[in-house]
C-alpha positions in Angstrom: -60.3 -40.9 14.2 -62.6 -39.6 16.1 -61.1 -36.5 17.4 -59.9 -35.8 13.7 -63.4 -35.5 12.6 -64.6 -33.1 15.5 -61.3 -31.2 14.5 -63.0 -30.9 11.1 -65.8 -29.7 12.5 -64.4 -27.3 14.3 -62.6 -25.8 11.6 -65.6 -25.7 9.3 -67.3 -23.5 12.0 -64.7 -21.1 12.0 -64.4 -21.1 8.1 -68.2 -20.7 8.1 -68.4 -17.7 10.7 -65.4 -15.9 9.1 -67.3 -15.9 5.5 -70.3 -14.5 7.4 -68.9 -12.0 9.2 -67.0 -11.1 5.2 -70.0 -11.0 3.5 -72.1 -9.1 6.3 -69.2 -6.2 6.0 -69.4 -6.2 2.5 -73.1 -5.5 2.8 -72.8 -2.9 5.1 -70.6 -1.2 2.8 -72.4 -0.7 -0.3 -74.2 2.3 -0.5 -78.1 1.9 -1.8 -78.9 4.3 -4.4 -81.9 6.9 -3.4 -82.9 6.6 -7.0 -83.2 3.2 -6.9 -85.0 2.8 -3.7 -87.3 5.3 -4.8 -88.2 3.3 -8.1 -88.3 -0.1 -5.8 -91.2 1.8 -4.0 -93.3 2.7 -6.7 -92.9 -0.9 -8.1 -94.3 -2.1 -5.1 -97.2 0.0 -5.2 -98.0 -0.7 -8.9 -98.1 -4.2 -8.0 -100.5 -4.0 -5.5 -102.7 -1.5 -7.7 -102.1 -4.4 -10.6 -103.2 -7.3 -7.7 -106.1 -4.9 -6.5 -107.3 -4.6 -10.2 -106.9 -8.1 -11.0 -109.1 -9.1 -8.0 -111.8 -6.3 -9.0 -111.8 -7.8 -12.6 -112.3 -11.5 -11.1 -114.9 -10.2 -9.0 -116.9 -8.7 -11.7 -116.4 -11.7 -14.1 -118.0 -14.2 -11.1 -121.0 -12.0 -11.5 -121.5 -13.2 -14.9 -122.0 -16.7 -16.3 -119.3 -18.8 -17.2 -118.7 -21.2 -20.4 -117.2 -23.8 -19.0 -116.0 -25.2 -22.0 -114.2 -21.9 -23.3 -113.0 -21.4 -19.4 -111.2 -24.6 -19.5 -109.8 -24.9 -22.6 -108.3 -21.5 -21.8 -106.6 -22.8 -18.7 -105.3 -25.7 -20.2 -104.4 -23.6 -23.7 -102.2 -21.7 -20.8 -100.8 -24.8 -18.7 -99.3 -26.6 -22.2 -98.1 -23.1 -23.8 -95.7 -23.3 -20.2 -95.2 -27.0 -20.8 -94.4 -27.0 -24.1 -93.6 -24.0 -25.6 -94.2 -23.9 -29.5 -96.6 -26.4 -29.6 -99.7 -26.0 -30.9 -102.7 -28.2 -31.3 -106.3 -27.5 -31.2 -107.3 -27.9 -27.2 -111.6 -28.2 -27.1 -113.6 -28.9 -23.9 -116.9 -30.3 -24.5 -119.5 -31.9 -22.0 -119.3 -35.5 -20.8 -121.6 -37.9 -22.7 -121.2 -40.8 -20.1 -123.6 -39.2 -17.7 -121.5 -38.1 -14.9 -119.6 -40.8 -14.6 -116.5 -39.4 -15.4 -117.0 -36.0 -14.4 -119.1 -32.4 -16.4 -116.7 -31.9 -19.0 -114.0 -34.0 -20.8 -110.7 -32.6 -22.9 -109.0 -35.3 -24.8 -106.3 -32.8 -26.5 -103.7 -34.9 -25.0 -103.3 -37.3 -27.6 -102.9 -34.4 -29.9 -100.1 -33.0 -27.9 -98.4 -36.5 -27.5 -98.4 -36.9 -31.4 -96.8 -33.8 -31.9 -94.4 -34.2 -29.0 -93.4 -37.2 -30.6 -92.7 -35.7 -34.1 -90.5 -33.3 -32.5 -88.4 -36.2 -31.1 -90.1 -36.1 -27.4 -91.5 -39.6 -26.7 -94.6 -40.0 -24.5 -97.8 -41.4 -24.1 -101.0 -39.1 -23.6 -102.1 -39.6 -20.1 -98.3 -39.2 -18.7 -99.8 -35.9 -20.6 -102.8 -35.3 -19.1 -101.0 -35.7 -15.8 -98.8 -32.8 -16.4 -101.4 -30.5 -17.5 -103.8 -31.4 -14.7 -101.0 -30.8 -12.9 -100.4 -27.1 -14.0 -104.1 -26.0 -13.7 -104.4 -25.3 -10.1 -106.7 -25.1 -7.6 -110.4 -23.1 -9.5 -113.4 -22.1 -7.7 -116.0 -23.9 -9.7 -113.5 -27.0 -9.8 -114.0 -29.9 -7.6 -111.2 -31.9 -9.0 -109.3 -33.1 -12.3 -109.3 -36.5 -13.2 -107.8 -38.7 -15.4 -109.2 -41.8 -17.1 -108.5 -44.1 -19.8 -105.6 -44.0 -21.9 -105.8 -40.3 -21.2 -108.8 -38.2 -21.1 -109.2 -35.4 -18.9 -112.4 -34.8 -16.7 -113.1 -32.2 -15.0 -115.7 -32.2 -12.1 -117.7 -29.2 -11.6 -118.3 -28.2 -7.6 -122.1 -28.5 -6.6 -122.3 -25.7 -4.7 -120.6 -23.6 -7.6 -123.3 -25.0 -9.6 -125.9 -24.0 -7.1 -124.8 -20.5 -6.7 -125.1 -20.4 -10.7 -128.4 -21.2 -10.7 -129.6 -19.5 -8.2 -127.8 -15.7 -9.6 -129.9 -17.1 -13.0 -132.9 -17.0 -11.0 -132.0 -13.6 -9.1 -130.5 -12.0 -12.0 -131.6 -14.0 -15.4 -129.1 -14.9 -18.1 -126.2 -12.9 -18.7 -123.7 -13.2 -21.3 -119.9 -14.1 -20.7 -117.5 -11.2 -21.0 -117.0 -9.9 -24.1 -113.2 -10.3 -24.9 -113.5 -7.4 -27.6 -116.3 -5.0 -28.3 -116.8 -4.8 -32.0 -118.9 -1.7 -33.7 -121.3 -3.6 -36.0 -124.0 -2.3 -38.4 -126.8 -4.2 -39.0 -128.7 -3.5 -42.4 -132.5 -4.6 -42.1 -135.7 -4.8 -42.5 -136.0 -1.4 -45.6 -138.6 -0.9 -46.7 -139.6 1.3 -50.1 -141.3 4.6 -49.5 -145.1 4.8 -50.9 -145.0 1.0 -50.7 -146.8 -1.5 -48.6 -144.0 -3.4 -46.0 -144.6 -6.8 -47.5 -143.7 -10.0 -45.8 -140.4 -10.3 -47.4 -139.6 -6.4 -45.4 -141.2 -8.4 -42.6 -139.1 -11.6 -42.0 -136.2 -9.2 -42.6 -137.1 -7.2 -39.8 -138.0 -9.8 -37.6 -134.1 -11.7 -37.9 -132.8 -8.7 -38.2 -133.7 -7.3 -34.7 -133.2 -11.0 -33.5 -129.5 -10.5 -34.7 -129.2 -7.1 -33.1 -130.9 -8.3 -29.9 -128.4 -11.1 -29.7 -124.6 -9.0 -30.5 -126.0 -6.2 -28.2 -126.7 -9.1 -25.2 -122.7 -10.1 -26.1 -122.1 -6.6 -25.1 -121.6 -5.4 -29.0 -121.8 -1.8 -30.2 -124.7 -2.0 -32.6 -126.1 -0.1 -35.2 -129.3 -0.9 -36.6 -129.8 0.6 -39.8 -133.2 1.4 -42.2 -132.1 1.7 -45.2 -134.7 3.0 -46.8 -136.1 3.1 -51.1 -136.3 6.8 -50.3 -134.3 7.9 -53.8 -134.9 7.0 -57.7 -137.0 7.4 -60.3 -140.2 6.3 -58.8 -140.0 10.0 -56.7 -140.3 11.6 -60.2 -143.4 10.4 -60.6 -145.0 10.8 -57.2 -143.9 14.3 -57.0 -145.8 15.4 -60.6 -148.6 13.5 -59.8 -148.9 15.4 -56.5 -148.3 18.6 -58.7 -151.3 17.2 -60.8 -153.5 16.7 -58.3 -152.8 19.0 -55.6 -151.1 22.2 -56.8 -151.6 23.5 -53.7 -149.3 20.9 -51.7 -147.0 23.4 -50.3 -149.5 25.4 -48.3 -152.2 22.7 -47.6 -151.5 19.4 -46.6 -152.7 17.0 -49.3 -154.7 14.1 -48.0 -152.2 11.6 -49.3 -152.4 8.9 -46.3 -153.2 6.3 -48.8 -149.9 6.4 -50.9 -150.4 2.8 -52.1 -153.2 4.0 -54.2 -151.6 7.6 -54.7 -148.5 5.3 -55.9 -150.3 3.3 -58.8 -152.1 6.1 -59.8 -148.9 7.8 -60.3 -147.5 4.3 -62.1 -150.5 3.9 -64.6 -149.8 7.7 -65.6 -146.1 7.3 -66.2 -147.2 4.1 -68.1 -149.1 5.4 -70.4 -148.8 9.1 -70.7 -145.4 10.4 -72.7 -145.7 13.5 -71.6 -146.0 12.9 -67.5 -143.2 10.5 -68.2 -141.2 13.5 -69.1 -142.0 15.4 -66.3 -141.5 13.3 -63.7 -138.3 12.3 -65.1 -137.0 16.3 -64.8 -138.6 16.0 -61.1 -135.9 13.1 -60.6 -133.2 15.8 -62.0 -135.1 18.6 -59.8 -134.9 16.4 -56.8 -131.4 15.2 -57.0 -130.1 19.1 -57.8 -131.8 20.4 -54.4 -134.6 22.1 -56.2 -136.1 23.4 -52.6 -140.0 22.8 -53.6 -138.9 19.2 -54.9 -137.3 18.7 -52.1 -140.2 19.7 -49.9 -142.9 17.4 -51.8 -140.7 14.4 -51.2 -140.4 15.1 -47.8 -143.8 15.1 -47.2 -144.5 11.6 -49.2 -141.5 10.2 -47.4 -143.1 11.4 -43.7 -146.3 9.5 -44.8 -144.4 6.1 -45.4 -142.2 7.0 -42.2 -145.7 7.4 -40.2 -147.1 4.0 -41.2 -143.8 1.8 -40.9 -143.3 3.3 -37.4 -146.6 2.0 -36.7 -145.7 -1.5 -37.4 -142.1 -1.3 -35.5 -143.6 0.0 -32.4 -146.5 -3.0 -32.5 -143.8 -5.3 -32.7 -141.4 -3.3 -30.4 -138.3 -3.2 -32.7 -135.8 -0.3 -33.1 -134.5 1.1 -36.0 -132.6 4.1 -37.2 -133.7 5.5 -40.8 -130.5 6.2 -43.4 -132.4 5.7 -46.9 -130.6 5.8 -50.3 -131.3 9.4 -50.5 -128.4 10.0 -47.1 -125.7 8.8 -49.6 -126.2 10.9 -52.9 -123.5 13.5 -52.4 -121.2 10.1 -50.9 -122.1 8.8 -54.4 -120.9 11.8 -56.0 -117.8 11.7 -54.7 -117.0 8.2 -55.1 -117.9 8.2 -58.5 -115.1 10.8 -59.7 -112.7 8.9 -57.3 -112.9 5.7 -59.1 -112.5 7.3 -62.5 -109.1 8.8 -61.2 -108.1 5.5 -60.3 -109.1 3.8 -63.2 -111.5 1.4 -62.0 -114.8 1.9 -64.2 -115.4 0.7 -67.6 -117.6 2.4 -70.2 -120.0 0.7 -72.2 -122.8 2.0 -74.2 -122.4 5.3 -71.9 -122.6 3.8 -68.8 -119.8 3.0 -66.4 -119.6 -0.4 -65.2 -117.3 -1.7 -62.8 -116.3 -5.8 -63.5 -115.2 -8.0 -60.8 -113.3 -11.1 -61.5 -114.7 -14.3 -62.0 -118.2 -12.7 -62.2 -119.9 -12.2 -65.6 -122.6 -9.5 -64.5 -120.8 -5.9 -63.8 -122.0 -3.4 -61.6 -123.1 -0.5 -62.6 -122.5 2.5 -61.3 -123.5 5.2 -63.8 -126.6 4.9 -66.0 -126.3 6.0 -69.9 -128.7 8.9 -69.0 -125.6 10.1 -66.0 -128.0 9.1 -62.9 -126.6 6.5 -60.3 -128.2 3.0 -59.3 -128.5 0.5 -56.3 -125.3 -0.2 -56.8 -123.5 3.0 -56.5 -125.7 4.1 -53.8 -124.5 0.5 -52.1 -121.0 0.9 -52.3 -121.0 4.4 -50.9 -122.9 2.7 -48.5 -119.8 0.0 -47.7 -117.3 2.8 -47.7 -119.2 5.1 -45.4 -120.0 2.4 -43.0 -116.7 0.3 -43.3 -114.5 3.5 -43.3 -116.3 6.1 -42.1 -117.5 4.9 -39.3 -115.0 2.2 -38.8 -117.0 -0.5 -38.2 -115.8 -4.0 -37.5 -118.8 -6.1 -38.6 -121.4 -5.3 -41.4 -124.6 -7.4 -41.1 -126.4 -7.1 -44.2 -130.2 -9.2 -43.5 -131.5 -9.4 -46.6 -133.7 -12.2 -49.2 -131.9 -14.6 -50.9 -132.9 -13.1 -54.1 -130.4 -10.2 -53.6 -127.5 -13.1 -53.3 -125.5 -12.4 -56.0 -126.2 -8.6 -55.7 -124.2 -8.3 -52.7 -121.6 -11.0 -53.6 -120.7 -9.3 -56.2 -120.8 -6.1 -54.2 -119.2 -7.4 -51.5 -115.8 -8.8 -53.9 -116.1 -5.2 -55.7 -115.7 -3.1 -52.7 -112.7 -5.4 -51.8 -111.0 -5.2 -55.2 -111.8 -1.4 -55.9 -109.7 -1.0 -52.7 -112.8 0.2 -51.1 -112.0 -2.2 -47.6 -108.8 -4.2 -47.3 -108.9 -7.6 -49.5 -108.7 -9.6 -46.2 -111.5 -7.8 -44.9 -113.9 -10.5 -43.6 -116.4 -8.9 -42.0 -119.1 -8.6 -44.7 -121.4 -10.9 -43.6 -125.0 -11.8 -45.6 -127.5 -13.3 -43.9 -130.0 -15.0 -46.6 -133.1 -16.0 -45.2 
């Protein structure tokens, strides 16, 4: 018996070194491609450029502070996409309310996942789960350890000294946002004021959120623009200019003393008020003004530089930065968009004007007077496209009182059925204060 088996052996030693010695041959014998050793190569060196990269982009991202809650539900969003694939369930990490007992942070997603593991015909119970998925999420720096309590919660316990070194690159460096996983252009419309007017506190409180807001997307890492857009344009100009006519016919080679256009502004009011015939006039200034009459246009530069002088004063006291683009920027945009939307058949006439209705809404817009001049409304939808198209912004940020609500609700649903943005545009945002 014995000697039968080391027979056995023997022969399986023989068979073994006679399949090696065939197999070494036949790898001698093939001929490697150049071409293909070539490519091997450079797929070596783009991994270690991708591994080299990878540990740059770590190394950078340690520098910032991390949300633990959105950096663990990440990792575990990854572990149970590998577990099991197609699905999905909402996975949300949220501090520990039993004061450390059970670790920082606590995900209880597993009962979630068993449910819909057991609809698809999988059977388990949640912490057989958890166990997995602790499983799959690996060694972390800032990770102590994973734990699993209950009928299935998972706890994860931060490292002290990860903790420490976070608090002390606060203290070194202050607070810095995470990283941004997209950088968004976003225009921010606040704070506008009306030229000749006095900021009141409503321009005010606008201001104030409205830098707050900027302050806040451009610490997320954000491209922002903060707009002015300023009561620069209209029929009040009309008057201002032909009372400045009145008064100081010598405006364009001596600078009228005008620093006080509050009271330069109702003196021009009670005169449009009650005079027919300056009424007149300074409605032909409006048509001067908007036809590029070069004297008109000089006068209401000079009554816009005064208002620009005194809000600048007040932005500067409380260190907030803004970029001026008044109505007045978007009069040959209105000009065009007009004649546009007549081509496609999207304005009403009524009475002479040309309205523009929006479903489900009983007020119109309207975008051309009886009298052929344009209103808010025009000047705000050229104001949508320009920014929303133009400029292809991602975000428009509109801080404005909560009077103007349905204003820019209905402008808002009008610039999305006109075609003006895409219907399932959602980033027309209004703040009401």
């Amino acid at each position: 018996m014995q000697t039968s088996l080391l027979s056995h052996v023997e022969n399986t030693e023989k068979e073994i070194l006679r399949l090696s010695k065939e197999i070494e041959s036949l790898e001698n014998s093939i001929e490697v491609d150049p071409e293909i050793e070539q490519l091997e190569s450079q797929n070596s060196k783009l991994k270690y450029q991708i591994g080299h990269l990878q540990r740059a982009i770590e190394r950078e991202q340690s520098k910032r502070m991390i949300s633990f809650p959105t950096y663990f539900s990440e990792k575990i969003r990854s572990v149970v996409s590998d577990l099991y694939p197609g699905i999905n369930v909402k996975i949300e990490v949220g501090p520990n309310t039993s004061k450390g007992k059970n670790g920082d942070y606590q995900c209880s997603a597993a009962f979630l996942l068993a449910k819909e593991l057991g609809k698809s015909g999988t059977k388990c119970n949640p912490r057989d789960v958890s166990t997995k998925v602790s499983g799959g999420i690996g060694p972390l720096d800032c990770l102590e350890k994973v734990e699993i309590t209950g009928p299935g919660f998972l706890n994860f316990h931060l490292k002290p000294s990860f903790v420490s070194s976070q608090i002390q690159d606060i203290l070194l460096n202050g607070v810095r946002a995470p990283p941004c996983s997209k950088i968004l252009k976003i225009i921010v419309d606040f704070s506008s004021p009306n030229i000749a007017k006095e900021m009141h506190v409503g321009h005010l409180r606008s201001t104030i959120i409205g830098d707050t807001v900027c302050r806040l997307l451009e610490f997320m890492g954000h491209e922002v623009h903060r707009v002015n857009h300023l009561g620069d344009w209209g029929t009040q100009f009309g008057m201002l200019i032909a009372h400045l006519q009145d008064k100081f016919p010598n405006y364009s080679v001596e600078s009228p003393p005008i620093e006080n256009l509050q009271a330069f502004y109702k003196e021009s009011k009670t005169r449009f008020d009650s005079d027919p015939e300056f009424k007149q006039r300074a409605y032909q200034r409006v048509v001067d003004l908007q036809g590029g009459n070069e004297e008109i246009i000089k006068a209401w530069k000079m009554i816009c530089d005064v208002s620009l002088f005194e809000f600048d004063k007040i932005y500067e006291r409380l260190d907030i930065k803004v970029s001026p683009c008044g109505e007045s920027f978007y009069q040959k945009k209105m000009e065009e968009l007009v004649p546009e939307l007549e081509k496609q058949g999207k304005l009403t006439a009524s009475d002479g004007c040309k309205l523009v209705f929006v479903e489900g809404e009983e007020v119109p817009l309207m975008v051309v007077k009886s009298d052929g001049g344009f209103t808010y409304d025009t000047s705000d939808l050229a104001a949508v496209k320009y920014r929303m198209v133009e400029l292809d912004a991602d975000w428009g940020v509109y801080v404005v009182d909560n009077g103007q609500g349905l204003h820019f609700k209905l402008l808002f649903t009008a610039a999305r059925s006109l075609g003006i943005v895409a219907p399932e545009n959602n980033f027309l945002t209004l703040v009401l204060e």
